[in-house]
Backbone of each chain as ProteinMPNN parsed JSONL, in Angstrom:
{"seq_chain_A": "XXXXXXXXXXXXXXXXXXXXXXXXXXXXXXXXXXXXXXXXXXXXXXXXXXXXXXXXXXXXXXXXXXXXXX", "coords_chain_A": {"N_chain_A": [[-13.092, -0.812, -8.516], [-10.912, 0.936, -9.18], [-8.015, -0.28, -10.797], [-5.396, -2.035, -9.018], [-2.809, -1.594, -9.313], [-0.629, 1.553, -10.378], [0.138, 1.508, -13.03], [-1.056, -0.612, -14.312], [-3.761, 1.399, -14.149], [-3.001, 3.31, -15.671], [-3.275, 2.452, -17.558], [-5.941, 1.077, -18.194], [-7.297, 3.873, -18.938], [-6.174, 5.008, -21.564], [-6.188, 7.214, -24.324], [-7.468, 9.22, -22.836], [-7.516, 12.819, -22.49], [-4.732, 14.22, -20.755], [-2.901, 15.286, -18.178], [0.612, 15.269, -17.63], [2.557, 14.67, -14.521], [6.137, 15.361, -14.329], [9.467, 14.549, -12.46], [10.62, 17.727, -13.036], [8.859, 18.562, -14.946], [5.981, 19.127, -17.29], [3.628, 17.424, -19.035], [1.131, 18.13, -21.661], [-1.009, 16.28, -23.073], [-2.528, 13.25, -25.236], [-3.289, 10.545, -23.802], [-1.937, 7.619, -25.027], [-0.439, 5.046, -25.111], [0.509, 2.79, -22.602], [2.771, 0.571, -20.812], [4.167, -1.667, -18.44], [6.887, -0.041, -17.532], [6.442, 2.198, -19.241], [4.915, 4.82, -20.439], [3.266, 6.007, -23.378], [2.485, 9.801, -24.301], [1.306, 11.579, -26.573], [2.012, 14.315, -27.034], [-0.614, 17.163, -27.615], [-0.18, 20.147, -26.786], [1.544, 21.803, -28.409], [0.565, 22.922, -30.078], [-0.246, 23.516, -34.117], [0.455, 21.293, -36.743], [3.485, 18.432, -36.43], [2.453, 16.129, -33.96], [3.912, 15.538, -31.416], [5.733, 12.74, -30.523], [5.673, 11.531, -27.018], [7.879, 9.068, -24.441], [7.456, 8.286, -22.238], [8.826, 7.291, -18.759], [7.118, 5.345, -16.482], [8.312, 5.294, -13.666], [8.964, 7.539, -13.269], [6.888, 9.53, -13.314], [5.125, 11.64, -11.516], [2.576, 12.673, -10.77], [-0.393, 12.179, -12.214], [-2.473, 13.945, -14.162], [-6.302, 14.08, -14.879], [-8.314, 16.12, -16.78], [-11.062, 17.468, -16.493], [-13.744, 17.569, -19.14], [-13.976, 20.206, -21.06]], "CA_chain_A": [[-13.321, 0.429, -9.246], [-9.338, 1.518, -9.658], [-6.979, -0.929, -10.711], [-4.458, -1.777, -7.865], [-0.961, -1.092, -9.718], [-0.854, 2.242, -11.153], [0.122, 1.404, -14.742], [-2.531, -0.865, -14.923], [-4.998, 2.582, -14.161], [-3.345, 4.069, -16.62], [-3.656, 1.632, -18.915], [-7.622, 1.532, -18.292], [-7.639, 5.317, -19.299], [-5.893, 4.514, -22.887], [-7.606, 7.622, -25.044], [-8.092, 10.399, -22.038], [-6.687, 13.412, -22.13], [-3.951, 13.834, -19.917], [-1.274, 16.212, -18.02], [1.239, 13.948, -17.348], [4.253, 15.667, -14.651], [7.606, 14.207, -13.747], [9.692, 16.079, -11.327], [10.566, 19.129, -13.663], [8.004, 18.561, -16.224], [4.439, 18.809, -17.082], [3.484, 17.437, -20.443], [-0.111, 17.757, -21.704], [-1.408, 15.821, -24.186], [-3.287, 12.697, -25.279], [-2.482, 9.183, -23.455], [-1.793, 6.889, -25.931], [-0.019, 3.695, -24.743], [1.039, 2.316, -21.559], [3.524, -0.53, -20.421], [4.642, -1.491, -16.935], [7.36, 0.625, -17.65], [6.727, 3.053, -20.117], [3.632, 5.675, -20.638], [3.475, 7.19, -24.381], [1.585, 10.662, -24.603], [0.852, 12.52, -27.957], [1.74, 16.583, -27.119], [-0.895, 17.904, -28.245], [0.169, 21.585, -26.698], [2.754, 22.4, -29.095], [-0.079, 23.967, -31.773], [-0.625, 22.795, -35.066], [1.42, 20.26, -36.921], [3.375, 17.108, -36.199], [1.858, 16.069, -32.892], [5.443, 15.076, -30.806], [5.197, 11.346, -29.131], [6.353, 11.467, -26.157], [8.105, 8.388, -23.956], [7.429, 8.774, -20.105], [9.078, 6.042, -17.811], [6.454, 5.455, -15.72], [8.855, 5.578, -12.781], [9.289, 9.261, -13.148], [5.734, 10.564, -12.932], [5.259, 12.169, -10.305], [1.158, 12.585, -11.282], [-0.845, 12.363, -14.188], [-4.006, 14.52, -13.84], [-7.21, 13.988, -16.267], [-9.176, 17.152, -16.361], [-12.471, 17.698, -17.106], [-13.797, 18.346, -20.17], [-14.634, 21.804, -21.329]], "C_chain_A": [[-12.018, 0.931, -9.867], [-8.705, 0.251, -9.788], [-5.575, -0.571, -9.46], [-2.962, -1.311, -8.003], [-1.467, 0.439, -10.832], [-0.37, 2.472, -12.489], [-0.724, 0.406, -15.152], [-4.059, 0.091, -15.231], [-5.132, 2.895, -15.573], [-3.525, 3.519, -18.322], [-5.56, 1.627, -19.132], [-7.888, 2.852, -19.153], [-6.876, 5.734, -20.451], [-7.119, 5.983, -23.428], [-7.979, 9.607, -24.6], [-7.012, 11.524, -22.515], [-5.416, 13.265, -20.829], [-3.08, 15.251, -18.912], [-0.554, 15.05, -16.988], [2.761, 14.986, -15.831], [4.419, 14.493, -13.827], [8.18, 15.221, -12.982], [10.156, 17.66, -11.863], [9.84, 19.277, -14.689], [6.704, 18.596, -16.006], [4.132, 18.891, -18.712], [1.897, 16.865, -20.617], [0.014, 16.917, -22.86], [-2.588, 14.524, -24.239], [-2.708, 11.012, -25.037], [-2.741, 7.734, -24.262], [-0.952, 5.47, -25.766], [0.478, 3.333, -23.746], [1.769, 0.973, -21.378], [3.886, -0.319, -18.909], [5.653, -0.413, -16.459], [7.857, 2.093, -18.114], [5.145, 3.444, -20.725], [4.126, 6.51, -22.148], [2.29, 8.447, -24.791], [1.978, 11.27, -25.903], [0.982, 13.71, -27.518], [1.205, 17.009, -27.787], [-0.703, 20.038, -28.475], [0.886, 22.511, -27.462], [1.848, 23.003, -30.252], [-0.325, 22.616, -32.635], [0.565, 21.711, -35.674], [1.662, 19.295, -36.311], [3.378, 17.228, -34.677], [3.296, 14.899, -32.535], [4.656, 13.795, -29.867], [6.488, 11.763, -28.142], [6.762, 10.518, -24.707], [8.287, 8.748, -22.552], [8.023, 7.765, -19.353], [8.043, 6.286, -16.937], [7.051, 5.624, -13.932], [8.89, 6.85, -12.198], [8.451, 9.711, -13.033], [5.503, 10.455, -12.088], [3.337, 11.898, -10.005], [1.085, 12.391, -12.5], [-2.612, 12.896, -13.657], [-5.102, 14.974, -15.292], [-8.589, 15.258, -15.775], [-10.529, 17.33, -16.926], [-13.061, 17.767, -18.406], [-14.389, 19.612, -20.164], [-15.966, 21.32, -22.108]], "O_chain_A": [[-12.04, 1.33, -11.031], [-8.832, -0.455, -8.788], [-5.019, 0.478, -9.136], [-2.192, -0.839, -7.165], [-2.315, 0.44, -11.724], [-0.475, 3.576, -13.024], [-1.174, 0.454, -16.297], [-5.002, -0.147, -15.986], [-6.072, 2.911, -16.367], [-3.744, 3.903, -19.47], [-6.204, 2.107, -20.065], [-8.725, 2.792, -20.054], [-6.799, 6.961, -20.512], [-8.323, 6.016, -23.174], [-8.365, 10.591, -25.23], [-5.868, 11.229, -22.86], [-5.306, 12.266, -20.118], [-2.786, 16.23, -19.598], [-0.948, 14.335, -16.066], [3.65, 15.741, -16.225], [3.859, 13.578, -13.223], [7.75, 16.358, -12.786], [10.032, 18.64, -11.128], [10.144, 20.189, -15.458], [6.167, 18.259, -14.951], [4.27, 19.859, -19.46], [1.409, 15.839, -20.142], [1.038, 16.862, -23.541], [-3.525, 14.614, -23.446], [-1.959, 10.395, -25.794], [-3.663, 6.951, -24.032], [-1.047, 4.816, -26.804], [1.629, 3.711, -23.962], [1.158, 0.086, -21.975], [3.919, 0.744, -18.289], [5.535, 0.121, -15.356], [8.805, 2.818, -17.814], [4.385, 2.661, -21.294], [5.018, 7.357, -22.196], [1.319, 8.149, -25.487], [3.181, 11.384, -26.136], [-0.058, 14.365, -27.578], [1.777, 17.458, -28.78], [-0.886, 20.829, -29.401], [0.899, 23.729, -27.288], [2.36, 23.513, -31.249], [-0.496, 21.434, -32.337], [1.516, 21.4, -34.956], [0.782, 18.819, -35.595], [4.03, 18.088, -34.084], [3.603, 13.864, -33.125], [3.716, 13.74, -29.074], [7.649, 12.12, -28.338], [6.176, 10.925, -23.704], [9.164, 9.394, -21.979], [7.106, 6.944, -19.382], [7.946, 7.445, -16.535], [6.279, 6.029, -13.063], [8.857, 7.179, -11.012], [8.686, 10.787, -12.482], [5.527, 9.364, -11.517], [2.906, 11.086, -9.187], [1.851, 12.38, -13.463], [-3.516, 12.341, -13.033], [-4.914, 15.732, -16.244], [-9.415, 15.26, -14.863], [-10.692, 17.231, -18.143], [-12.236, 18.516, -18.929], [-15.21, 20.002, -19.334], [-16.779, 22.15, -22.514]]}, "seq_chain_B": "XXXXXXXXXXXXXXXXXXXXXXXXXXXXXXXXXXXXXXXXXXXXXXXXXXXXXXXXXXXXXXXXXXXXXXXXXXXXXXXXXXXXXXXXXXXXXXXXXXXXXXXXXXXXXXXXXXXXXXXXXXXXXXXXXXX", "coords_chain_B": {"N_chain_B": [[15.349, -27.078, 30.334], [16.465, -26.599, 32.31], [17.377, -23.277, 33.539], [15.14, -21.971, 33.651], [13.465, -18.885, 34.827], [10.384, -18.437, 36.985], [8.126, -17.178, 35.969], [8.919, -17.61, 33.407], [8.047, -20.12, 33.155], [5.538, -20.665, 34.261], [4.82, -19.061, 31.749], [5.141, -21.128, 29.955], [4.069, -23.481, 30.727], [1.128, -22.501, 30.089], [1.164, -21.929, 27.484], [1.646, -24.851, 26.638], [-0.525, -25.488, 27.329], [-2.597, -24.612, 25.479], [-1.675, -25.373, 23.279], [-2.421, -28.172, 23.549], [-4.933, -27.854, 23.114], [-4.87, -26.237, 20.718], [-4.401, -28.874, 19.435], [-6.338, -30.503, 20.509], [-8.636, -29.334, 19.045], [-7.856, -29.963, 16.44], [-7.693, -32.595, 15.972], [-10.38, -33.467, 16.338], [-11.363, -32.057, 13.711], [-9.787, -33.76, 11.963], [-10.071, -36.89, 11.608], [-7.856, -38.462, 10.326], [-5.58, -38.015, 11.437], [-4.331, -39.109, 13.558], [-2.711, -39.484, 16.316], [-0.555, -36.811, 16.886], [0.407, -34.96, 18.367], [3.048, -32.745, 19.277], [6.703, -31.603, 20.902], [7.326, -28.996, 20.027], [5.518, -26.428, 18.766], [4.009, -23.875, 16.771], [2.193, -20.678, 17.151], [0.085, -18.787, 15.051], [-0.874, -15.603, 15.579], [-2.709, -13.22, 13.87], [-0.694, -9.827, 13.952], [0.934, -10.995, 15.898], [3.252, -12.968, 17.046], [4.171, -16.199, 18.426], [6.921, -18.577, 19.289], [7.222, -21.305, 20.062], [8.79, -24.265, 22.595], [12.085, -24.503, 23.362], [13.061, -22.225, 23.337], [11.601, -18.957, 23.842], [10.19, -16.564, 21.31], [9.372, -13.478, 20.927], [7.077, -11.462, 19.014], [6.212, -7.945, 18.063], [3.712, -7.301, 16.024], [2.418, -5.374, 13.543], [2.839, -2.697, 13.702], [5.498, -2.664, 14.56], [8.336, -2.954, 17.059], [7.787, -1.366, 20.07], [6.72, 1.115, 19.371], [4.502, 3.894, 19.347], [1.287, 2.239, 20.047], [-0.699, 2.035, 16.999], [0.391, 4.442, 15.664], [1.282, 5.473, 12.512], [3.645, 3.399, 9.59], [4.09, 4.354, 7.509], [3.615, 6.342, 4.506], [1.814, 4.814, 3.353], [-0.102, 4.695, 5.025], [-0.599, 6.563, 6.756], [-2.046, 8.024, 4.67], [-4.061, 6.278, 4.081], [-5.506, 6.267, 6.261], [-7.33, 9.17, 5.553], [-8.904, 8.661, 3.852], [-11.822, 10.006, 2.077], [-11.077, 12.763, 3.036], [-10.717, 16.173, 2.784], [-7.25, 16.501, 1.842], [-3.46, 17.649, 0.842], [-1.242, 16.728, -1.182], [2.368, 16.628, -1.615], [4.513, 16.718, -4.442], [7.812, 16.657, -5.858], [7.463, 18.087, -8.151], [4.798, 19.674, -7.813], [1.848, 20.341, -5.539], [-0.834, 18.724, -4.439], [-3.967, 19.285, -3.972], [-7.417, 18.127, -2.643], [-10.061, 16.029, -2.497], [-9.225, 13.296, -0.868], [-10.288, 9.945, -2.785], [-9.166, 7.44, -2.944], [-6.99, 4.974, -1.918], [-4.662, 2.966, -3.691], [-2.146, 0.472, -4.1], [0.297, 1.08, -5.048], [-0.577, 3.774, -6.018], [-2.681, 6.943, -5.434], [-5.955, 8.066, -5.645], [-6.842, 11.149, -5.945], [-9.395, 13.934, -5.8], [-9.484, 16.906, -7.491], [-11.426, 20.434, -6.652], [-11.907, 21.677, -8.988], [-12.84, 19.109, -10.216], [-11.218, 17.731, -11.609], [-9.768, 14.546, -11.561], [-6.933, 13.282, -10.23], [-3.862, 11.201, -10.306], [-1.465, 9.853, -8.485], [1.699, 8.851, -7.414], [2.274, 7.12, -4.82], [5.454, 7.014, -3.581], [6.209, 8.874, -4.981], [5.431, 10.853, -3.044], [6.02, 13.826, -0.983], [5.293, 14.684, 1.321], [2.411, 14.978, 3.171], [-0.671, 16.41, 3.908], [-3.26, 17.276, 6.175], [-6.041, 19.459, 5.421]], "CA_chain_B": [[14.55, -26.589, 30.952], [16.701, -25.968, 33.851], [17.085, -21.796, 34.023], [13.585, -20.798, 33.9], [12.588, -18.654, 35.981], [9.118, -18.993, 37.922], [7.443, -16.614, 34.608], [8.656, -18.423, 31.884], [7.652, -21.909, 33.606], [4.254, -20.068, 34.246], [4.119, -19.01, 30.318], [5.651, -22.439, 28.888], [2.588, -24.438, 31.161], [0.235, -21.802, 29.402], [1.278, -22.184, 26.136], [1.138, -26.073, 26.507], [-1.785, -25.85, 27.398], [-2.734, -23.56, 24.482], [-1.322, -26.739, 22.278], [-3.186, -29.037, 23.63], [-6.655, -26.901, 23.096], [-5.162, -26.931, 19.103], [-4.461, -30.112, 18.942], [-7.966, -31.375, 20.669], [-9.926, -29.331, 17.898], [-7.407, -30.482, 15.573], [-8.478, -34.383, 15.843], [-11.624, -33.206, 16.407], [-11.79, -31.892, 12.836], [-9.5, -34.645, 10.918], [-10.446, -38.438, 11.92], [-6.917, -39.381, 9.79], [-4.382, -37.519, 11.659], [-4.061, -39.889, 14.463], [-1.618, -38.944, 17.552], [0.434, -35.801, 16.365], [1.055, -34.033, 19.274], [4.358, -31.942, 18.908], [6.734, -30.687, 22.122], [7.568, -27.939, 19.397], [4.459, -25.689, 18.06], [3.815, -22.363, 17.141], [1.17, -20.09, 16.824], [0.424, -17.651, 14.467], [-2.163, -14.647, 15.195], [-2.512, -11.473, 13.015], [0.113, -9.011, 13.893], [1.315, -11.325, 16.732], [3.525, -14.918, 16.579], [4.809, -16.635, 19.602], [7.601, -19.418, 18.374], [6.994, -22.657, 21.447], [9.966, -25.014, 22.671], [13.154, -23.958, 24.544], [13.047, -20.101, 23.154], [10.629, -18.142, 23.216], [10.51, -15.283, 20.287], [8.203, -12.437, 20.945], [7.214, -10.098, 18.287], [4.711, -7.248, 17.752], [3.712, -7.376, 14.342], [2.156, -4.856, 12.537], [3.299, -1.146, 13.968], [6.821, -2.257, 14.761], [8.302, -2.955, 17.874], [8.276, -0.615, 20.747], [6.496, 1.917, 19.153], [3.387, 3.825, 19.989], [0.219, 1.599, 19.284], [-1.686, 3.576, 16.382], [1.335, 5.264, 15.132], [1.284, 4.978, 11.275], [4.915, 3.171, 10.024], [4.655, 4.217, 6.193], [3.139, 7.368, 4.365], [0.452, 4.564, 2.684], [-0.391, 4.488, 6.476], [-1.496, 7.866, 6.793], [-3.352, 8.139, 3.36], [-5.081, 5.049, 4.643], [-6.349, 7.274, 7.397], [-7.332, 10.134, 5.406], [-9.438, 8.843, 2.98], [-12.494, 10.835, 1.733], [-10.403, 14.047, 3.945], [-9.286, 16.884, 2.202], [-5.42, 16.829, 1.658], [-2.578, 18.241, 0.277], [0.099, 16.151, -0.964], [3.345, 17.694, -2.008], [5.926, 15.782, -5.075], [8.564, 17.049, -6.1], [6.644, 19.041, -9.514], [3.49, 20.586, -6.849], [1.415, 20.652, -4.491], [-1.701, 18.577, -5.695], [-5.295, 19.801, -2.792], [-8.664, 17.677, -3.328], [-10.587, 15.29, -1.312], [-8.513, 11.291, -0.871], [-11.079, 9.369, -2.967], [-8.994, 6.279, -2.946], [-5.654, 4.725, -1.693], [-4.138, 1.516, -3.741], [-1.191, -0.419, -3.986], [0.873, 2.466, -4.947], [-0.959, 5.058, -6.12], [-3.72, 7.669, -4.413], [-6.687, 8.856, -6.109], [-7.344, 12.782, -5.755], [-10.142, 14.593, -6.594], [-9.719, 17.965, -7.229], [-11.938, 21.565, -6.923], [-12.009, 21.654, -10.731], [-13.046, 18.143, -10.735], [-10.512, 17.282, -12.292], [-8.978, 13.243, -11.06], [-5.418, 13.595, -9.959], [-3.795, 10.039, -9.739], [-0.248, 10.552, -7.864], [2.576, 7.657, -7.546], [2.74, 7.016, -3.737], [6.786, 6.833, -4.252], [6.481, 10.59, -5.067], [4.87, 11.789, -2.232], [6.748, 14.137, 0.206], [4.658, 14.752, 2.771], [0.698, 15.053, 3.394], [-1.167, 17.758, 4.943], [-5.399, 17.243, 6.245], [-6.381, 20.479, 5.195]], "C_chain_B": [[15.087, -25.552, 32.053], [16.629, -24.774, 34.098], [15.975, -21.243, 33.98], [13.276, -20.463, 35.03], [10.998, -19.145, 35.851], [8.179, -18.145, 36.337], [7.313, -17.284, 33.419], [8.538, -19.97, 32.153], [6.008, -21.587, 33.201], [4.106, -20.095, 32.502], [4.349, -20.713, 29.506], [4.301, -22.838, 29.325], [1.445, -23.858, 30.817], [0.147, -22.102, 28.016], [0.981, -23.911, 25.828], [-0.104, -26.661, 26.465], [-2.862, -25.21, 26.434], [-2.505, -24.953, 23.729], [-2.217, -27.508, 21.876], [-4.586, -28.736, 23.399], [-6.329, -27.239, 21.081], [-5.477, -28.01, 18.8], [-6.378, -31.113, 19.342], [-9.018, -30.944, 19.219], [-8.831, -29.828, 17.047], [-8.198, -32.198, 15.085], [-9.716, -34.066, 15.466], [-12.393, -33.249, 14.697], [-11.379, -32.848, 11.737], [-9.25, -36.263, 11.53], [-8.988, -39.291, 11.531], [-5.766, -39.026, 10.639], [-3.995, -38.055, 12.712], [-3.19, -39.237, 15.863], [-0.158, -38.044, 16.777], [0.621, -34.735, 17.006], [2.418, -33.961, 19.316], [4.77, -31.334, 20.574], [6.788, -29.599, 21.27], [6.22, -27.786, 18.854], [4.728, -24.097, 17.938], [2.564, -21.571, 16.405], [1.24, -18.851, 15.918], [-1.302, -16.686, 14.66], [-1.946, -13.396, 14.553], [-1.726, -10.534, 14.236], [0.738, -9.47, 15.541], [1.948, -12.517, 17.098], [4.301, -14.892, 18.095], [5.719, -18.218, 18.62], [7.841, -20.446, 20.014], [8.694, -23.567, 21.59], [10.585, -24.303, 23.872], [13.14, -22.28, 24.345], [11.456, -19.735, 22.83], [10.614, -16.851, 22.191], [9.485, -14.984, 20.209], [8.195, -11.396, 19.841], [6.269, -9.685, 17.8], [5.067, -7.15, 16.678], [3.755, -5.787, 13.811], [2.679, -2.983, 12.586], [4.957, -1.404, 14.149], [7.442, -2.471, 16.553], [8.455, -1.482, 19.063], [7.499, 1.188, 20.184], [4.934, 2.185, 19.822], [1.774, 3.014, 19.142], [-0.516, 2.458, 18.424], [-0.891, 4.578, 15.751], [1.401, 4.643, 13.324], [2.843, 4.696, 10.747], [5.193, 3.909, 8.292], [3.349, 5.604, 5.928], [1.637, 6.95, 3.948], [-0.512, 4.589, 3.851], [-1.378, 5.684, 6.691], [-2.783, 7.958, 6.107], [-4.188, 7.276, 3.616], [-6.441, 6.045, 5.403], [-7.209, 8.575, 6.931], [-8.241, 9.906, 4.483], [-10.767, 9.788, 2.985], [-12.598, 12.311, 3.098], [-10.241, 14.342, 2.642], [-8.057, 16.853, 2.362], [-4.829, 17.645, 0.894], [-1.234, 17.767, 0.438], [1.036, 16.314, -2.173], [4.191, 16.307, -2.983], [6.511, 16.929, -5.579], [8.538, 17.97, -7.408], [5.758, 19.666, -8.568], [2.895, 19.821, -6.161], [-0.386, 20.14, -5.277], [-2.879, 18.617, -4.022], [-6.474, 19.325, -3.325], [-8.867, 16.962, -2.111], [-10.071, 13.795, -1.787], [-9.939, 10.897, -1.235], [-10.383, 7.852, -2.838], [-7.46, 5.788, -2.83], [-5.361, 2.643, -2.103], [-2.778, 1.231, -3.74], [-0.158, 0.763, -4.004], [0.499, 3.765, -5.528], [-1.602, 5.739, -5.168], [-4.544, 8.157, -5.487], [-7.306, 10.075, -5.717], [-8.21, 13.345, -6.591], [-10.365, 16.078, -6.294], [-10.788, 19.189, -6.953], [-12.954, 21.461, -8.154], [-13.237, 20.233, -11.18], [-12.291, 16.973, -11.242], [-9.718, 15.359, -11.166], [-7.394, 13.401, -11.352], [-4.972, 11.769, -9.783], [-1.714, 10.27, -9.377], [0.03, 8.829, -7.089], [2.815, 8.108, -6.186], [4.393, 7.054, -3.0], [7.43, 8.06, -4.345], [6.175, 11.264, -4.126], [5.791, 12.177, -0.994], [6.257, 13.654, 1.15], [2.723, 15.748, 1.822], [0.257, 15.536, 4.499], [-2.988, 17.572, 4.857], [-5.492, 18.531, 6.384], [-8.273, 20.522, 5.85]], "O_chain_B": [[14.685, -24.481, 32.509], [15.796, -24.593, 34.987], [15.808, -20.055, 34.26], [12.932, -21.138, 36.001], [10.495, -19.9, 35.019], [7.543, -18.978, 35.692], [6.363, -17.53, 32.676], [8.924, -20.848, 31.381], [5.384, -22.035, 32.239], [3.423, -20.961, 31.954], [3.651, -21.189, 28.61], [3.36, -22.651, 28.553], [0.465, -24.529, 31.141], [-0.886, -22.494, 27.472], [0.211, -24.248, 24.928], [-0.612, -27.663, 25.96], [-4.044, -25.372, 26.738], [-3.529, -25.636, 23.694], [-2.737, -27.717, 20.78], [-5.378, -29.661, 23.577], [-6.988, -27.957, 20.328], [-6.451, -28.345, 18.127], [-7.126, -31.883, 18.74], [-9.782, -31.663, 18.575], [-9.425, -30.889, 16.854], [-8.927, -32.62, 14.187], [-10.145, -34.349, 14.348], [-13.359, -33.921, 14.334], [-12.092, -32.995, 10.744], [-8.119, -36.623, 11.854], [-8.743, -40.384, 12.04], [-4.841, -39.835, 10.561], [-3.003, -37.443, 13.108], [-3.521, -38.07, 16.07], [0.877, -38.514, 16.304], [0.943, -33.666, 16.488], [3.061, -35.008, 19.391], [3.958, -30.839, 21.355], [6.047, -28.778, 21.811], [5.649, -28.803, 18.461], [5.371, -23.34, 18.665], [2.104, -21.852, 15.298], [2.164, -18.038, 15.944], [-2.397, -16.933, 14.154], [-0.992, -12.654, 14.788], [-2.181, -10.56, 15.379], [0.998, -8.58, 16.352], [1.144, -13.322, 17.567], [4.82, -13.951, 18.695], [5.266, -18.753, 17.608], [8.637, -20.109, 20.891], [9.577, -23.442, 20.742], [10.088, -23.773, 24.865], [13.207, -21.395, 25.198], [10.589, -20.059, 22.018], [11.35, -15.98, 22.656], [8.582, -15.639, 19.688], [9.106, -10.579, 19.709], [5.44, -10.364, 17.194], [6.196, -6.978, 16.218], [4.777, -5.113, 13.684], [2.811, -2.254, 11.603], [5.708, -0.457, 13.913], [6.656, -1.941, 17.339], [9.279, -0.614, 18.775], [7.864, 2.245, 20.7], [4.269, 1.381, 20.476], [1.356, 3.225, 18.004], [-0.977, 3.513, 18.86], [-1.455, 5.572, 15.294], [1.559, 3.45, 13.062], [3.629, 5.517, 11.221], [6.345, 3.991, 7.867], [2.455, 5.872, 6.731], [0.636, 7.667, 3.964], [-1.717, 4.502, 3.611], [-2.607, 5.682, 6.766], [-3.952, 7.976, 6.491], [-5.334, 7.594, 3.297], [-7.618, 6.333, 5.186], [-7.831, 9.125, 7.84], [-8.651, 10.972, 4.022], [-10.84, 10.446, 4.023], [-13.551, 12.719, 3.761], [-9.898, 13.64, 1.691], [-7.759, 17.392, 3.429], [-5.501, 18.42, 0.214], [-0.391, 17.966, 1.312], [0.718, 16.201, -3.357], [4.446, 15.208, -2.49], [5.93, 18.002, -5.739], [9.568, 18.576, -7.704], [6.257, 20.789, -8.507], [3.244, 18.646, -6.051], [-0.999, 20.736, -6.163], [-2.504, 17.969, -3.045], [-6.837, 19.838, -4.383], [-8.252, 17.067, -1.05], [-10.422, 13.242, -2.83], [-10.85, 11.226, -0.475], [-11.217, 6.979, -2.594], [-6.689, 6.23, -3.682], [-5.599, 1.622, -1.458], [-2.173, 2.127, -3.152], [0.152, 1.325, -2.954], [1.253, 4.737, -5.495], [-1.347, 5.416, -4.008], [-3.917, 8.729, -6.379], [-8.374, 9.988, -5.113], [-8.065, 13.377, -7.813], [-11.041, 16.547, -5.378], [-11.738, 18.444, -7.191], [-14.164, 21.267, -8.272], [-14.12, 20.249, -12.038], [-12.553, 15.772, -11.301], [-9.239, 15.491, -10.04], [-6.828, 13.59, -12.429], [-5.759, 11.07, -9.144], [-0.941, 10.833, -10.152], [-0.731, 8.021, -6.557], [3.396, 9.179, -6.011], [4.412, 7.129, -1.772], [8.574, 8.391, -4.032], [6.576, 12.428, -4.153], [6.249, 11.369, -0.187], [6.504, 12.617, 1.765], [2.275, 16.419, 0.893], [0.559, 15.299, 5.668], [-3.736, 17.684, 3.885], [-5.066, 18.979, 7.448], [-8.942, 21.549, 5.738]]}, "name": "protein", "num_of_chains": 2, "seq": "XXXXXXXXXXXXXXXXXXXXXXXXXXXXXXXXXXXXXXXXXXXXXXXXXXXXXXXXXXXXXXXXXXXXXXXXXXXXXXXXXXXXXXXXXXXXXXXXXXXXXXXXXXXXXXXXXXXXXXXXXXXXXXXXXXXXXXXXXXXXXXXXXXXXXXXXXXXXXXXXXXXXXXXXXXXXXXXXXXXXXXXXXXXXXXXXXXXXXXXXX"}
């Protein structure tokens, strides 16, 4: 049901929303590419305009929590 | 041979005889392997190896030596234990409270209140509380 390494999960879930946190961070947005090493989310929080990519080491997250939809 | 005490004569003539029990189903099962009885053998059982000959080397496997049986040695240990429990396990960003739906390799799957699926890097986790 879960992939056993967790960047393979989050590779499954390619698409989902996201809140992604690291140990002083919490960045929402939309999870857009994964590597063994390296998670890229889309911020969508920042409003309108250019939608900021943003490079996560996957080392550093702490969680990544996919919330419901509204 | 010579210093053994009267115990480890007792375990050696146990263990030999332990050998000889492999080796009979051994033949038993391969017609080619002809006469391959060994004075050296050793056994291997889950979380327990004995190493045969002049030394013996004892060692509890899977908790660690000397510790209490049932004592968990690692935090995946716990979460093991805890699955579909409420918890509350703390990284270094918060404090994430749901019911353990699933513990792999290094992650944990949490399912929150909300609903919401929490997935949390085993790596990060302080400490874990059964709420």
């Amino acid at each position: 049901m879960f992939a056993a390494k967790f960047s393979t999960e989050l590779a499954n879930r390619i698409g989902s929303t996201v809140e992604v946190a690291t140990d002083n961070n919490l960045i929402e947005g939309i999870l857009s590419t994964v590597t063994a090493d390296l998670a890229l989310v889309i911020d969508v929080s920042s409003g309108y305009g250019d939608n900021v990519k943003l490079y996560i080491s996957v080392d550093a997250i702490n969680f990544v929590r996919f919330p419901v939809a509204a | 041979m010579a210093n053994l005490t009267d115990r480890q004569r007792n375990l050696l003539n146990l263990l030999n005889q332990m050998s000889q029990n492999l080796v009979t189903a051994n033949s038993a099962n391969d017609t080619n392997s002809g006469s391959s009885l060994s004075h050296n053998f050793s056994l291997n059982l889950p979380g327990f190896s004995l190493g045969g000959g002049q030394n013996l080397n004892l060692s509890l496997g899977k908790w660690g030596g000397g510790g209490t049986p049932g004592t968990p040695t690692t935090i995946r240990e716990v979460l093991l234990s805890l699955v579909n429990e409420q918890v509350q396990v703390t990284t270094p960003f918060d404090t994430i409270s749901g019911t353990l739906l699933s513990v792999q390799d290094d992650y944990i799957i949490i399912i929150e209140a909300s609903g919401a699926q929490v997935l949390v890097q085993i790596e990060k986790i302080e400490f874990v509380s059964n709420t």
